[in-house]
C-alpha atoms as an extended CHARMM CRD file, in Angstrom:
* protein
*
        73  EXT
         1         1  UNK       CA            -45.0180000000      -82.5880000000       53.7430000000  PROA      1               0.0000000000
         2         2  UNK       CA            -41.3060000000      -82.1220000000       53.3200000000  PROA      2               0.0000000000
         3         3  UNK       CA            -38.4150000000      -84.8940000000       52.7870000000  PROA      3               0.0000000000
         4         4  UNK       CA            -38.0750000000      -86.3270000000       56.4500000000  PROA      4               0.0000000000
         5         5  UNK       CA            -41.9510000000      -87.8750000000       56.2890000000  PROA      5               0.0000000000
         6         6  UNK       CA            -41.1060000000      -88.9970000000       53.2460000000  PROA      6               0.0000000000
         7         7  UNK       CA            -38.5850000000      -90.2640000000       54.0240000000  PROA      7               0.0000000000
         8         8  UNK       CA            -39.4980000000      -92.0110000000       57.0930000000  PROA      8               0.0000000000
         9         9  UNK       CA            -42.2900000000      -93.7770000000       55.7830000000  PROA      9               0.0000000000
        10        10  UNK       CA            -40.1130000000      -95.0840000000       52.7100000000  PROA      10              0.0000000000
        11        11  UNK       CA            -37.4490000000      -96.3590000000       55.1040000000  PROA      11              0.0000000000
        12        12  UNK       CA            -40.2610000000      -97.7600000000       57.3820000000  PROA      12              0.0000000000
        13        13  UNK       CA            -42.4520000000      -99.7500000000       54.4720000000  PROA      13              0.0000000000
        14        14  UNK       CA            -39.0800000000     -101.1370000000       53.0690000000  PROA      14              0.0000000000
        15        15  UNK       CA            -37.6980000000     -102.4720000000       55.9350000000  PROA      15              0.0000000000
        16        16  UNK       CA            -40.6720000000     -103.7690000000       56.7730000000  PROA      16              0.0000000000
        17        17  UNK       CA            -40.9700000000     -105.4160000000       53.1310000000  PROA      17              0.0000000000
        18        18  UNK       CA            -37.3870000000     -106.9690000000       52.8440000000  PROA      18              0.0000000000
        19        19  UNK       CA            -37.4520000000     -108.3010000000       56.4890000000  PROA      19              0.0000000000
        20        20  UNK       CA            -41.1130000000     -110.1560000000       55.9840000000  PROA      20              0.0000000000
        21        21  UNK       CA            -39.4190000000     -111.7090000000       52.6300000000  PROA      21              0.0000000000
        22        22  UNK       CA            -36.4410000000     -112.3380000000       54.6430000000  PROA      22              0.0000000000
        23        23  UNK       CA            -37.9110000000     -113.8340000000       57.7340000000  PROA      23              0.0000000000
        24        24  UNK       CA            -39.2650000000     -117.2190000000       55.2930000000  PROA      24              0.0000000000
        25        25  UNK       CA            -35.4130000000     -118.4140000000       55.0840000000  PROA      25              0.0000000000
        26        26  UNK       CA            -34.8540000000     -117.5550000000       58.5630000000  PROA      26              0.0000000000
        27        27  UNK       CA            -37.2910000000     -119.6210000000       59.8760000000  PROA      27              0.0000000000
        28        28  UNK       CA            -36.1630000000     -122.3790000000       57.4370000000  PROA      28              0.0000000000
        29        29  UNK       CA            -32.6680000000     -121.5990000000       58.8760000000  PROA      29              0.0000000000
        30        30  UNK       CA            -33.3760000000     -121.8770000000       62.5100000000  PROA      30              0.0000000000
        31        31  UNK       CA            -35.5800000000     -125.0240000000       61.9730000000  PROA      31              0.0000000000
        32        32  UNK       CA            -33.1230000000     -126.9480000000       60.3900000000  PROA      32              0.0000000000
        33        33  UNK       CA            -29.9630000000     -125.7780000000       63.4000000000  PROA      33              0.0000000000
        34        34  UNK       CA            -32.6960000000     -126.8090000000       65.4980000000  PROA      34              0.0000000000
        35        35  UNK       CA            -33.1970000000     -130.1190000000       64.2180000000  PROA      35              0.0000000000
        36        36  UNK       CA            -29.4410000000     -130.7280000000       63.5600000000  PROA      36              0.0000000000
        37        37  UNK       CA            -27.6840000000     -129.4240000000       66.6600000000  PROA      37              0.0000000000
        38        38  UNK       CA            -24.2350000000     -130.4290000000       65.5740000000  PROA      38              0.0000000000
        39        39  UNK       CA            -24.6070000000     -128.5420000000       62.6450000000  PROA      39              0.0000000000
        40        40  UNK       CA            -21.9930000000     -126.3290000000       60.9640000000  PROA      40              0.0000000000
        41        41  UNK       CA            -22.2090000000     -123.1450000000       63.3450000000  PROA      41              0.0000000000
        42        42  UNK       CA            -21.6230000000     -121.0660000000       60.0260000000  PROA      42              0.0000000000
        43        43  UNK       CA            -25.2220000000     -121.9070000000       59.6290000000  PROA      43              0.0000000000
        44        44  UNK       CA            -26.5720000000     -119.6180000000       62.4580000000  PROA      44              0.0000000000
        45        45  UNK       CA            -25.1330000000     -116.7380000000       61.1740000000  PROA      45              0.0000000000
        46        46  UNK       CA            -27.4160000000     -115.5890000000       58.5550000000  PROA      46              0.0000000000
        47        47  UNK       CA            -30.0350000000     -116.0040000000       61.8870000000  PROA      47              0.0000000000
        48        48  UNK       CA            -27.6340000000     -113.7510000000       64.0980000000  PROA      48              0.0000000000
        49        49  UNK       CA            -27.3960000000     -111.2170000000       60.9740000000  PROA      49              0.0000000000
        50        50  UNK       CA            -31.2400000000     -110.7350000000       60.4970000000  PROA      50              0.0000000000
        51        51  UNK       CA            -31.8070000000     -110.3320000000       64.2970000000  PROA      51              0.0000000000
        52        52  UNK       CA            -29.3090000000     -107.7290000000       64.2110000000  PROA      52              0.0000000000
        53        53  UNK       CA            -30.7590000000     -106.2420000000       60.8600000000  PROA      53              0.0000000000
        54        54  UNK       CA            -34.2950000000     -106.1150000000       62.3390000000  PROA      54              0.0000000000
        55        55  UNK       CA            -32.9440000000     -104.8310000000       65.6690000000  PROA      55              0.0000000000
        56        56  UNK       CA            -30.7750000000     -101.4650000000       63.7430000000  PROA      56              0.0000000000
        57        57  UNK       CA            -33.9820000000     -101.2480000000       61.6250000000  PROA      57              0.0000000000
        58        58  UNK       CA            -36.3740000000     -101.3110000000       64.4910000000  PROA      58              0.0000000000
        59        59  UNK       CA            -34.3690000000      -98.5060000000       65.9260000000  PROA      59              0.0000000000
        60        60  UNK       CA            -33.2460000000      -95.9240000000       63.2960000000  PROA      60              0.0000000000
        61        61  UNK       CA            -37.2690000000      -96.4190000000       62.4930000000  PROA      61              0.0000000000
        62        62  UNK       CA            -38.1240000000      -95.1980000000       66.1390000000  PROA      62              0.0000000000
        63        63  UNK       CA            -35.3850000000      -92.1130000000       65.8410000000  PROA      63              0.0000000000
        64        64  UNK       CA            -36.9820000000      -91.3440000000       62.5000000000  PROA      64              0.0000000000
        65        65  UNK       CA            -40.5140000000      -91.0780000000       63.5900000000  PROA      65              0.0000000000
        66        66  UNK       CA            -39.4010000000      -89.5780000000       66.6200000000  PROA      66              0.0000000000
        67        67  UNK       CA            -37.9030000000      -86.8100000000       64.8390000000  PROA      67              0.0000000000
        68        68  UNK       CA            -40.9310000000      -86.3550000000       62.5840000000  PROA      68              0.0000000000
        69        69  UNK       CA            -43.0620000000      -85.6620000000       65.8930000000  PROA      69              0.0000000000
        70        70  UNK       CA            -40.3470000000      -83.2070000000       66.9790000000  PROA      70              0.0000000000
        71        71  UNK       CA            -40.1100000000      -81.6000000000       63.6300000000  PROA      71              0.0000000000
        72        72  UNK       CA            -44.3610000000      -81.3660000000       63.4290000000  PROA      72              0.0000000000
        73        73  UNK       CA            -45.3750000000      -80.1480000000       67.1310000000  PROA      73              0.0000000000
């Protein structure tokens, strides 16, 4: 195995680690600019940020394991 499955499934198991851990104070985010709709709108952005976070992560993750099925057939 060389350093491109490596490091795909480092950068896969990570991201998926620090966006689980993550996800607990979005949720606690989101429930309390739901409850408190006149809240400060600096207070979605951490929400905005993590959907955006997820969504690059989601798709250099894809490219990566895309390329290790290019590199291995």
């Amino acid at each position: 195995m060389n350093l491109l499955w490596w490091t795909t499934i480092a950068f896969f198991m990570i991201g998926l680690i620090v966006l689980l851990v993550a996800s607990r104070s979005v949720k606690a985010r989101l429930g309390y600019v739901k409850n408190n709709p006149d809240a400060d709108p600096a207070a979605v952005k951490p929400v905005i940020w993590y959907i955006r976070a997820t969504t690059i992560w989601g798709v250099i993750s894809i490219g990566l394991v895309v390329s290790c099925f290019h590199v291995y057939t």
